[in-house]
N, C-alpha and C positions, 0 to 999 in steps of 0.2 A: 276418107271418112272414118272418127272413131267408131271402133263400138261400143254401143250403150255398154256394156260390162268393164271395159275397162275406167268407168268414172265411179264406179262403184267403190267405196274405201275397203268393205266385205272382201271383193275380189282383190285388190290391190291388195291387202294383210295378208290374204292366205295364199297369192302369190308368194310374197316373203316370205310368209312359214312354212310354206313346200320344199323352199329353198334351205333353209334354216335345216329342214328334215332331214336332207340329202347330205349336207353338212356332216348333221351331228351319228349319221347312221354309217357315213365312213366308216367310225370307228368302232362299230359294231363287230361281234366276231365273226371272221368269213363261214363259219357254220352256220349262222342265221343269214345269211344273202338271200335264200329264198323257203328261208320263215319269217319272223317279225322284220327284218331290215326291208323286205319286200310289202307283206303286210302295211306297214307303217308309209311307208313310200305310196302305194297306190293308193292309202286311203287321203293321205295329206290331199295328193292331185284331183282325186275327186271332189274334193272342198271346191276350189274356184272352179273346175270342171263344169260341176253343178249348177254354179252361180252365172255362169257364161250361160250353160243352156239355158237356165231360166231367164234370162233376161233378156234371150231373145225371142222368148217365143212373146206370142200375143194374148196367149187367154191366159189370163187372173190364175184362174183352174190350175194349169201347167206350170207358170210361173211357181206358185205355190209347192205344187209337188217336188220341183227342181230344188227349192229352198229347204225343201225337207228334207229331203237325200244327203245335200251340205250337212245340213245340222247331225242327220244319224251318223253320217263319216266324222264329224268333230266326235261325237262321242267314242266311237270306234278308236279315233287317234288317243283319246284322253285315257282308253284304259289300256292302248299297246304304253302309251307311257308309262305307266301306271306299273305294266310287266316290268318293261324295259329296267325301269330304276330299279325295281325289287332284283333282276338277276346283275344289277351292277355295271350294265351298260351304260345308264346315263347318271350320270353322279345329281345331286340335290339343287344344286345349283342353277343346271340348265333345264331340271325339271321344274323350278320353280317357272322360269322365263318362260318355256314351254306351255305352260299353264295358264300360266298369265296371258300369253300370245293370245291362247285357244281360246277363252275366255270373252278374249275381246272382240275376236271373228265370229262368234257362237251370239255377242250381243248385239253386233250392225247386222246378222242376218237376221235374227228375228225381228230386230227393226224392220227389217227389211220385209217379210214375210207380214207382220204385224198391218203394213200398210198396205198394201196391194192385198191382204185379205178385209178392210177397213173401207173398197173402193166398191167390194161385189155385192 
């Protein structure tokens, strides 16, 4: 049996963008492996983290909360980017795509959150 979370398009984006994270934080310098390179890594995971637990639980309530947590980690990601570019880690290019990604995970959760707060 699937789980409910994995039907979620939310989950499944920031799946790929945790991935993408891991990617692009390779080539970060090994001085930051456990500042921003780590930073940016655990927040990415707690994106669909979040989105898994909230979708299993049962109460509106919880689910909610779950989906807020997501959303404060996309912003947490948006301004490790934000560093990241300015010390020249990640050049303009993949911060753009980056952005872009974020952007669109940040709009099916609140979609997401929008509804199941629409039902209580």
């Amino acid at each position: 049996m699937e789980k409910p979370h994995k039907k979620l398009k939310a989950w499944q984006k920031s799946v790929e963008f945790s991935v993408k994270i891991y990617e692009i934080t390779e080539n970060f310098p090994k001085s930051e492996l456990y500042g921003l390179t780590n930073q940016l890594r655990r927040a990415a995971i707690s994106v669909p983290s979040n989105i898994a637990e909230g979708a299993a639980r049962n109460s509106i309530k919880e689910k909610a909360q779950f989906y807020n947590i997501a959303r404060g980690s996309i912003s947490e990601i948006d301004t490790q980017i934000e560093i990241a570019s300015r010390l020249g880690f990640i050049d303009e290019s993949d911060k753009h795509i980056m952005i872009s990604n974020l952007t669109e995970i940040d709009k099916l959760l609140y979609g997401l959150w929008k509804k199941i707060c629409e039902k209580s």
